[in-house]
C-alpha positions as CSV (number, residue, x, y, z in Angstrom):
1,X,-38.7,-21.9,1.6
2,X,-39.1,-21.2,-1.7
3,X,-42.2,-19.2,-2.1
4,X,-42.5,-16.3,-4.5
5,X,-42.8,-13.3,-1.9
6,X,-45.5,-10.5,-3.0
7,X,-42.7,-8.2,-2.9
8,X,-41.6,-9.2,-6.1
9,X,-44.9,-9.2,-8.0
10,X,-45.1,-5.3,-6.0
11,X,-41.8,-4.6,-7.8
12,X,-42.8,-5.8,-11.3
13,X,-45.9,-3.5,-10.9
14,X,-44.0,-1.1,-10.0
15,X,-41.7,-0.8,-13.2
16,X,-44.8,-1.4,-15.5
17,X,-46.8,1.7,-13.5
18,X,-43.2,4.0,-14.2
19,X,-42.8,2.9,-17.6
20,X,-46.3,4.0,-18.5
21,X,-45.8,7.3,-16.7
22,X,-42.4,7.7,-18.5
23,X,-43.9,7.2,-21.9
24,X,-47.4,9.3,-21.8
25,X,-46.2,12.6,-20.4
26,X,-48.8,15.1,-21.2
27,X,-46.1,17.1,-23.5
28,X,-42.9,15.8,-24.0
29,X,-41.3,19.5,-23.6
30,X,-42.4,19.8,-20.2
31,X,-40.7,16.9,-18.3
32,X,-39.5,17.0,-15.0
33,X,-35.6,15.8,-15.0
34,X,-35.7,12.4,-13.2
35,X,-38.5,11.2,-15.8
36,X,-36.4,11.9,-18.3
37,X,-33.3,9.7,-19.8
38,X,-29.6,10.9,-19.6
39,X,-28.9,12.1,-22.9
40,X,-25.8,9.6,-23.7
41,X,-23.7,8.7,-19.9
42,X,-25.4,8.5,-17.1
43,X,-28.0,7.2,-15.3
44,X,-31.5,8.7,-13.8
45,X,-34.3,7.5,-11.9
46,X,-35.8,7.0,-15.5
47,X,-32.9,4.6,-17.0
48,X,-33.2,2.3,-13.6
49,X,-37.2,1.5,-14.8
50,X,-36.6,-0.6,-17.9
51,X,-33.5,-2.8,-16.8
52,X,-35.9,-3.1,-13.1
53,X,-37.9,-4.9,-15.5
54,X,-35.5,-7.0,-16.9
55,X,-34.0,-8.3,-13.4
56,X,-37.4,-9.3,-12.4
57,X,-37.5,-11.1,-15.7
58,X,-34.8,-13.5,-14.5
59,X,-35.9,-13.8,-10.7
60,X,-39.6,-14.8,-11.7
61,X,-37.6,-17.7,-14.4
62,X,-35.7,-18.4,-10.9
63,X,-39.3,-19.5,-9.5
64,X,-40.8,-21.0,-12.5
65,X,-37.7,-23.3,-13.3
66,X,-38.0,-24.8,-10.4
67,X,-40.4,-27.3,-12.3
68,X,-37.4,-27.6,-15.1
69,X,-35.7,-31.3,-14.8
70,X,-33.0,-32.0,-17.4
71,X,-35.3,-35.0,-19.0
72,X,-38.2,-32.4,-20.1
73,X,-35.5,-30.2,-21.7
74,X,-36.6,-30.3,-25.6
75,X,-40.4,-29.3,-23.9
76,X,-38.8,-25.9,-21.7
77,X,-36.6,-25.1,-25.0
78,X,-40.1,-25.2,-27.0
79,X,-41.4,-23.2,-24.4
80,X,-39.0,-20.6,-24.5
81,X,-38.4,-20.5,-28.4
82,X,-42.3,-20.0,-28.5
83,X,-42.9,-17.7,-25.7
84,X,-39.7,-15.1,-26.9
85,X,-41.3,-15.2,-30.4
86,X,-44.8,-14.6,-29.3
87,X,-43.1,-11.7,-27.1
88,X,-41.2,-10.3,-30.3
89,X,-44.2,-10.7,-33.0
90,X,-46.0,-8.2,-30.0
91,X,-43.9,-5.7,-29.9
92,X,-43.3,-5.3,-34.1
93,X,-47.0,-5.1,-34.6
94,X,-46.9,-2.4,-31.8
95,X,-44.7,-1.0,-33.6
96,X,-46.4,-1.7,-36.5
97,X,-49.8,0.3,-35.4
98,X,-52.2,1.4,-36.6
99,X,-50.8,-0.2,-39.8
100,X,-52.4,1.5,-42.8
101,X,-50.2,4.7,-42.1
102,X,-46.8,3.1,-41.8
103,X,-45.0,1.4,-45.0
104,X,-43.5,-2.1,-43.5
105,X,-40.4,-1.2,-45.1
106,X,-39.7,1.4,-42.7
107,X,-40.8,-0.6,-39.6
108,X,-38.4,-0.5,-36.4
109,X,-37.7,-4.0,-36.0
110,X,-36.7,-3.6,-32.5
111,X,-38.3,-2.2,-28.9
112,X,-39.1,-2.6,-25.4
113,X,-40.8,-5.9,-25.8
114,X,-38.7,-6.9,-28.3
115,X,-35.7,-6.1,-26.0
116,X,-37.5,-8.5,-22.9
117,X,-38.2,-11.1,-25.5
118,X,-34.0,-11.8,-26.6
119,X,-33.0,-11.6,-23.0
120,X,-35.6,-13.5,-21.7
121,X,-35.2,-16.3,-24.8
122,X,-31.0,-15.9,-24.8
123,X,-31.3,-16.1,-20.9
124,X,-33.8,-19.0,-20.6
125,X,-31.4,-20.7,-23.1
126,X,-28.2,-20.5,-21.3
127,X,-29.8,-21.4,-17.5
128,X,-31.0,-24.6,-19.5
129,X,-28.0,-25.8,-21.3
130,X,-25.1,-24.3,-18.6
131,X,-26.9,-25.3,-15.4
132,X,-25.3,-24.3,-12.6
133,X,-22.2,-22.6,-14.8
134,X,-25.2,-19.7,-15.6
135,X,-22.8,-17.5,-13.2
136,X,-19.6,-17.8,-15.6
137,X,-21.9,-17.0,-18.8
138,X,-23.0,-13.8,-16.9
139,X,-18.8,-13.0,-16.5
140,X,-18.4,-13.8,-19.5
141,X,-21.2,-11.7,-21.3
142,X,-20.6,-9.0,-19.5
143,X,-16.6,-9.2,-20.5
144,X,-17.4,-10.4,-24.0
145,X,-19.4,-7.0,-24.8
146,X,-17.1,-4.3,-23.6
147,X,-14.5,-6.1,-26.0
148,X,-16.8,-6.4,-28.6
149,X,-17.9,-2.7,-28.5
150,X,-13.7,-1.2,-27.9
151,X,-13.1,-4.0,-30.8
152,X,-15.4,-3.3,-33.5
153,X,-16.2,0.5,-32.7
154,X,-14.6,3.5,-34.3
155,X,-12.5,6.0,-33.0
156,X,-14.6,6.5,-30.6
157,X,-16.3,3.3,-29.7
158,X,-18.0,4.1,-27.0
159,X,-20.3,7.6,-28.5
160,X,-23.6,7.6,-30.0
161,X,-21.7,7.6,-33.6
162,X,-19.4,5.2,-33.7
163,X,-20.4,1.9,-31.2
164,X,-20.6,-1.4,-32.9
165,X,-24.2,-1.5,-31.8
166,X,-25.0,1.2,-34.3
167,X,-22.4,-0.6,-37.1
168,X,-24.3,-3.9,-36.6
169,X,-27.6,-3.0,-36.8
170,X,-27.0,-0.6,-39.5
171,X,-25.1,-3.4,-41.9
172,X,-27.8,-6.0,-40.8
173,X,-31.0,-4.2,-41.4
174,X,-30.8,-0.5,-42.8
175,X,-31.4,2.9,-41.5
176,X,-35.2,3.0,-42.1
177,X,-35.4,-0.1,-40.1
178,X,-33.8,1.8,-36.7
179,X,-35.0,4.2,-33.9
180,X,-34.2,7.9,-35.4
181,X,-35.0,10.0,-31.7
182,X,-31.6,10.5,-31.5
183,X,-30.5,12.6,-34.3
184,X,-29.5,9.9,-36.3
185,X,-30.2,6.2,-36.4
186,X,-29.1,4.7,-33.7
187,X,-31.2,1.6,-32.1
188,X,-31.3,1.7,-27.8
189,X,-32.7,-2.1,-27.8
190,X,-30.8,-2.8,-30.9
191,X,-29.4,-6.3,-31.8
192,X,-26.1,-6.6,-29.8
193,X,-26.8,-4.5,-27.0
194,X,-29.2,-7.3,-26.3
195,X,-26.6,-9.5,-25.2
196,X,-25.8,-7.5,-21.9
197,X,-29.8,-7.3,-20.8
198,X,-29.1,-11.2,-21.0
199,X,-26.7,-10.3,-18.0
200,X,-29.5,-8.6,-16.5
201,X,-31.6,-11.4,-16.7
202,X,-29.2,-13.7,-15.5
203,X,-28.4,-11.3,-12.5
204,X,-32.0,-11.5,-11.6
205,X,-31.8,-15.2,-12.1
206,X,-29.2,-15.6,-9.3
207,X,-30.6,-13.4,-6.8
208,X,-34.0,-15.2,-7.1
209,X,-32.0,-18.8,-6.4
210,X,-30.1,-17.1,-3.9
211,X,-33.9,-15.5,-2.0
212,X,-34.9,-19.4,-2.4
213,X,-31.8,-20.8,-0.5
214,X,-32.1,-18.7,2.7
215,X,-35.7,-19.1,4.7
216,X,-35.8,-16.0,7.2
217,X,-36.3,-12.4,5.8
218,X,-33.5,-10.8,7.8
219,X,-31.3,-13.2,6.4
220,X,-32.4,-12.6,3.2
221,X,-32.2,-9.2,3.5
222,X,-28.5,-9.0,4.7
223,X,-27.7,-11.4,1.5
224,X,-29.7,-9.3,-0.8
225,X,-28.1,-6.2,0.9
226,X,-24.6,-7.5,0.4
227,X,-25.2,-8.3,-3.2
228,X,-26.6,-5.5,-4.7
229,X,-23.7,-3.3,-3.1
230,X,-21.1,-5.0,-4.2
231,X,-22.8,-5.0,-7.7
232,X,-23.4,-1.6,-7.8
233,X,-19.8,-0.5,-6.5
234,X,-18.3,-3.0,-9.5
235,X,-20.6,-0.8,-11.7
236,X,-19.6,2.7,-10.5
237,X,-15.9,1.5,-10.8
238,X,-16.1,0.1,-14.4
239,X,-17.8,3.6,-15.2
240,X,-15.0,5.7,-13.6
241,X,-12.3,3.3,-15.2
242,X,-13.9,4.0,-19.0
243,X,-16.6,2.2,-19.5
244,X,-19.6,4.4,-18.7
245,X,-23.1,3.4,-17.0
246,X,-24.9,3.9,-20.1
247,X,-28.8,3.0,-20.8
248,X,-29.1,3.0,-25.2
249,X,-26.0,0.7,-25.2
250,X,-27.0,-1.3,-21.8
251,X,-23.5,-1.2,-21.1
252,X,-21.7,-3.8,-18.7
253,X,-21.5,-1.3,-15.8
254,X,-24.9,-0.3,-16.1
255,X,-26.1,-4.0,-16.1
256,X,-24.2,-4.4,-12.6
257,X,-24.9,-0.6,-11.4
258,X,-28.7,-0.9,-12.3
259,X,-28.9,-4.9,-11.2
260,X,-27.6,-3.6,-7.9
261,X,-30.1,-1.1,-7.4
262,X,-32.7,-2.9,-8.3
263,X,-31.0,-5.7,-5.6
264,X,-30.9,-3.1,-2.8
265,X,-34.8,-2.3,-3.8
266,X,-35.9,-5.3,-3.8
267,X,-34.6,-5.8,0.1
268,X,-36.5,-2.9,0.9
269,X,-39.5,-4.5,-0.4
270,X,-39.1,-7.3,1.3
271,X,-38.4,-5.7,4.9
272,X,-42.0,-3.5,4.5
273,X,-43.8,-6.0,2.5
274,X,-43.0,-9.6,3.6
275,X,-41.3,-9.1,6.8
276,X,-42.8,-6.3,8.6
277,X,-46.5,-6.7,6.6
278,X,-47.2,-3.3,5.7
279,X,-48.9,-4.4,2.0
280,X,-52.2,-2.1,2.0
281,X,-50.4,0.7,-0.3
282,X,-49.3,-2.3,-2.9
283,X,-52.6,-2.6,-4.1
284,X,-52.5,-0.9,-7.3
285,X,-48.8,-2.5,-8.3
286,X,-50.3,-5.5,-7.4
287,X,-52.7,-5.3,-9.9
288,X,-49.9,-4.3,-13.1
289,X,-47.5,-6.4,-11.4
290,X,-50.4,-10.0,-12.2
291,X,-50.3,-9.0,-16.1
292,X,-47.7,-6.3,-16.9
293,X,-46.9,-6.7,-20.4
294,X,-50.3,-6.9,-21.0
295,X,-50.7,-3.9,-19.3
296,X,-48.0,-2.2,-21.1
297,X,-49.1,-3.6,-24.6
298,X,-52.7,-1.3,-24.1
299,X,-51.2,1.8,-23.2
300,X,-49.4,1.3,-26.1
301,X,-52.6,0.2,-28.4
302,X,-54.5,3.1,-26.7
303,X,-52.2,6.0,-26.6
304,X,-51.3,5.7,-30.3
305,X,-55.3,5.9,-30.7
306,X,-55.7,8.7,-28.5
307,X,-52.6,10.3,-31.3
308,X,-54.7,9.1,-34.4
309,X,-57.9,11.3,-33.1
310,X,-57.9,15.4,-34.1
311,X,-59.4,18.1,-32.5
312,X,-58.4,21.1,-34.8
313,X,-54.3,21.1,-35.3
314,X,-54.1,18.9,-32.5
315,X,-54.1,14.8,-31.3
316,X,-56.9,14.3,-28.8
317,X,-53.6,13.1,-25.8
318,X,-52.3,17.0,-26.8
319,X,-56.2,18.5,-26.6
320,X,-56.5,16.8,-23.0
321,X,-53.1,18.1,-21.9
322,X,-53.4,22.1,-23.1
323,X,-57.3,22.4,-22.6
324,X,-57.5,20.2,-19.0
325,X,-54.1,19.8,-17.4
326,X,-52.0,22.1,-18.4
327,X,-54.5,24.9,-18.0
328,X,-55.5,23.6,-14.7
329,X,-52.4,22.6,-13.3
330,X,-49.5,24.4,-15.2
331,X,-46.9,23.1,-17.6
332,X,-44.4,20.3,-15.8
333,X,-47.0,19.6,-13.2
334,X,-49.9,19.4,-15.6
335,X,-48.0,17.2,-17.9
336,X,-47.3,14.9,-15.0
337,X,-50.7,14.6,-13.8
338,X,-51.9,13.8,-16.9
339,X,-49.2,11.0,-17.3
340,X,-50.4,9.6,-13.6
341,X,-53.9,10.1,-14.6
342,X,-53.5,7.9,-17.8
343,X,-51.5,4.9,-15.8
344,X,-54.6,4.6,-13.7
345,X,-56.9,4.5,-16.4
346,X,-54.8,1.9,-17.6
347,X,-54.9,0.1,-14.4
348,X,-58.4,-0.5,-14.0
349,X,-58.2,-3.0,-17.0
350,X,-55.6,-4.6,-15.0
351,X,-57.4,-4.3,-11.6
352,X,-60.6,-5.7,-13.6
353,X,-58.2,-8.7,-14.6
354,X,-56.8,-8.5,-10.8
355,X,-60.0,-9.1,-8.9
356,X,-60.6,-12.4,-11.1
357,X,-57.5,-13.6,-11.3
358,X,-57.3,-13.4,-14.5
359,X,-53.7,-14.0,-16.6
360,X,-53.1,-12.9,-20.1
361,X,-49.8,-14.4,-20.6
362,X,-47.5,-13.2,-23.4
């Protein structure tokens, strides 16, 4: 009872081999629909990637608590306070690089790491100090944000112009400061909107303790089952009621819709992987899924070398793409492939790490 099941190190992998695909496609104007975002409502195979992520965040703190007792609690805090920072100070020098061609004072502060470091810090916090009232905070987070963002919004609280996450980061740290891909400047892991991926981490958190209480797989299955569909229904009710599944604001119905799915995937897992055996084809998530911010951290590193690099008018990622893939393989397909191939380049540095047992921790 108890024992961290390869499915969920398969699933971790999984969302750190997707988001590496999602962000290297050969040519951003040839992307086949499901790997691409919903524009503003919505939800596609892409938007369930990230907050994946973020749920297995909490269910892996459900494992590695288990050593927390109440008397060690100013060590676990110093843990966590160090470990979110370290996670943060990572992703604003990614951000950051190759740092001679980008003026500090118009560095994004925030990102995808940045984002896992606040949930998993704001998460780690509340599990500690709550204890067994974590459930209520997740209510109540949840709640707290949908008034927050009808509250302080404008006219239209809920659109890309007017949601208090925009107003907050906007007042706090300047336009120059926040992602501009959508028009205008408008964070998607911005300040506030980190307080519902703390409900995704605290989701993740309770179906982890819940997988610990229960020893058979069918029986963990059935719970698992019954969880994530009742999670998921909530969601697609909250959405139809007026407050939309939404990925840049991480909205509440998103955080249950998306923690649901990710729920309901996760028992899949489990039936192929740890109950029926079949774990030959997790080899290569297995690898990502032993170091998978690591992992993600390179691609970064080398994919904004790979940009740096000209061959004529072009980056050497756009040379590969027109003069290999592309012209080999045609435009979606070829963009695709070249997105796959890049992933598995990426995941030999994590099989090398695999096949030693080797842990970078961030």
């Amino acid at each position: 009872m108890g024992k961290r099941k390869l499915s969920i190190d398969v699933l971790r992998g999984m969302t750190i081999f997707f988001m590496i695909i999602v962000n290297s496609p050969g040519s951003w104007e040839f992307v086949y629909r499901p790997l691409r975002h919903a524009p503003w409502n919505g939800c596609t195979p892409t938007d369930l990637v990230f907050p994946f992520f973020v749920f297995i965040v909490g269910l892996s703190m459900s494992y590695s608590f288990r050593k927390y007792h109440a008397r060690e609690r100013s060590a676990w805090v110093k843990k966590i306070v160090s470990r979110t920072l370290l996670i943060f100070l990572v992703g604003l020098l990614l951000n950051w690089f190759p740092f001679f061609n980008k003026s500090i004072a118009d560095l994004r502060i925030f990102g995808v790491l940045q984002r896992i470091a606040l949930a998993y810090g704001l998460g780690g916090m509340l599990i500690i100090f709550l204890a067994k009232y974590y459930k209520w905070a997740f209510a109540v987070v949840l709640l707290l944000y949908w008034w927050l963002l009808i509250q302080f919004g404008g006219i239209q609280p809920l659109s890309l112009e007017e949601n208090a996450v925009r107003y907050l980061d906007l007042f706090l740290w300047g336009d120059q400061h926040l992602y501009h891909g959508y028009g205008l400047p408008f964070d998607p892991e911005g300040l506030l909107s980190a307080l519902p991926a703390v409900g995704t981490v605290l989701f993740g958190f309770y179906v982890g303790k819940t997988m610990q209480a229960i020893d058979q797989h069918p029986k963990q299955i059935r719970a698992l089952t019954i969880i994530g569909l009742t999670a998921a229904i909530i969601g697609m009710i909250w959405h139809y009621l007026g407050f939309p599944i939404n990925k840049p604001l991480w909205s509440s119905s998103y955080v249950l819709f998306s923690g649901g799915l990710a729920c309901l995937f996760l028992a899949v897992l489990i039936f192929f992987i740890d109950h029926l055996g079949y774990r030959k084809w997790t080899y290569v998530f297995r690898a990502f899924g032993l170091n998978p911010l690591i992992s993600y951290v390179l691609s970064g590193l080398i994919l904004k070398t790979l940009f740096l690099i000209k061959i004529g008018e072009v980056n050497l990622y756009g040379w590969l793409y027109v003069s290999v893939f592309q012209s080999l393989l045609g435009d979606y397909l070829g963009s695709l492939v070249q997105a796959i191939s890049y992933t598995m380049f990426i995941w030999l540095f994590a099989w090398w790490l695999y096949a030693y047992n080797r842990v970078i921790k961030l």
